[in-house]
Each structure stands twice: as structure tokens, then as C-alpha cells.
C-alpha positions in Angstrom: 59.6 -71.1 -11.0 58.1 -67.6 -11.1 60.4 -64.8 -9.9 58.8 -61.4 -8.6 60.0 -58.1 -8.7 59.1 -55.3 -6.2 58.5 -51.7 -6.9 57.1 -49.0 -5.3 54.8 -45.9 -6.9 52.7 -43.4 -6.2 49.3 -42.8 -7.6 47.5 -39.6 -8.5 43.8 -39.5 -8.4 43.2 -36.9 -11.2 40.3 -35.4 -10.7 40.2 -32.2 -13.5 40.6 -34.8 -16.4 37.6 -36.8 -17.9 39.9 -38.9 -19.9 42.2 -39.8 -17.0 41.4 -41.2 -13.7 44.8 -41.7 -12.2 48.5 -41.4 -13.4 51.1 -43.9 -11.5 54.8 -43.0 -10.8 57.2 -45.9 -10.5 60.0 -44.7 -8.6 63.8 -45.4 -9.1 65.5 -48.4 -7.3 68.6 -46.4 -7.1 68.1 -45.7 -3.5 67.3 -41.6 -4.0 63.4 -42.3 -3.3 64.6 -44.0 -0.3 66.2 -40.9 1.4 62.5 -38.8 0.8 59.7 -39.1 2.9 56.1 -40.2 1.4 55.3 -36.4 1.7 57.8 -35.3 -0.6 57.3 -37.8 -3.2 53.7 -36.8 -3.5 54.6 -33.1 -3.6 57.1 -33.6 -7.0 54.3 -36.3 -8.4 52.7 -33.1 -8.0 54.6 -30.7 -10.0 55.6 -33.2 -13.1 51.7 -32.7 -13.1 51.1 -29.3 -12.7 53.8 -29.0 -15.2 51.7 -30.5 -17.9 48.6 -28.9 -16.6 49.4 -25.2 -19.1 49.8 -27.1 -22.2 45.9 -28.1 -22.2 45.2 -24.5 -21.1 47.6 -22.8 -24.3 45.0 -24.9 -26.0 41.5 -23.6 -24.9 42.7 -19.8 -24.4 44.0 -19.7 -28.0 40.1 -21.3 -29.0 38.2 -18.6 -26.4 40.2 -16.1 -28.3 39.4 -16.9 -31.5 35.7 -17.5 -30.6 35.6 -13.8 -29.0 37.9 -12.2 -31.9 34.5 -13.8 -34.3 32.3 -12.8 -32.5 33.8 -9.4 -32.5 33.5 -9.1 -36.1 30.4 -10.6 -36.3 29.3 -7.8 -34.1 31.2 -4.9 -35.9 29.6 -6.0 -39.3 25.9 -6.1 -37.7 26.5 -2.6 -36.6 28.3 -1.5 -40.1 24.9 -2.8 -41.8 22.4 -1.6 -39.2 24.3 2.2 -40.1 24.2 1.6 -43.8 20.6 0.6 -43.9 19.6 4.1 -41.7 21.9 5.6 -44.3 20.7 4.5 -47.4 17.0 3.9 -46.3 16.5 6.2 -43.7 
């Protein structure tokens, strides 16, 4: 005899990832998903998230900012040369 077990989730269609496509919640069976409306479980599937959504941004800032803060330098010592050369040919 096969028994079955029901339970309900939510799905989120993620559509800023490439590597995801969806990400299920399960919800509880303790009766507290019970009490909220559909809307309001979709609004804290929502904010877990959103919640998750700043650690991939920490990542690329902190890799703009060390691609500008080269490039910077790479800058400052082209101009440091180009003054030397007029200096010491010019």
C-alpha cells in the first residue's frame, strides 16, 4: 500500500538569476499558513528573497570597485609618465 502526503508551497519564478529558475516554499502544517491569505504568503516568499538578494550585490560592488580603483592607477601612472617624458625629453 502506498500512503501519500499532502503539502502545500509556493513557487517563485525568478527571473534576475541565470542559474535559478524558480525557488519552492513548503509551508508549515502547523496550521499558521492556514490563518494567511495566498496574498500574504507570496509577499513573505518575497522578502526571505529580497533578503538574499544584497549578498550577490556586496559581491559585484566590491569587484566594480576594485576594477575602477585599477583603473585609477593605471590612469595616474600614464599621466606620471606622459609628464616625465615632456620633462626629461621635452
Amino acid at each position: 500500500m502506498v500512503k501519500g502526503i499532502q503539502r502545500r508551497f509556493v513557487e517563485m519564478k525568478l527571473s534576475g538569476s541565470k542559474a535559478y529558475e524558480s525557488a519552492y516554499f513548503i509551508l508549515r502544517q502547523s496550521g499558521e499558513a492556514e490563518k494567511r491569505s495566498e496574498s500574504e504568503l507570496i509577499d513573505e516568499a518575497r522578502k526571505i528573497v529580497g533578503a538574499l538578494e544584497p549578498q550577490r550585490r556586496k559581491k559585484t560592488d566590491k569587484l566594480i570597485g576594485r576594477v575602477l580603483l585599477y583603473l585609477f592607477f593605471l590612469f595616474i601612472g600614464a599621466v606620471i609618465g606622459f609628464l616625465l617624458s615632456i620633462l626629461f625629453l621635452g
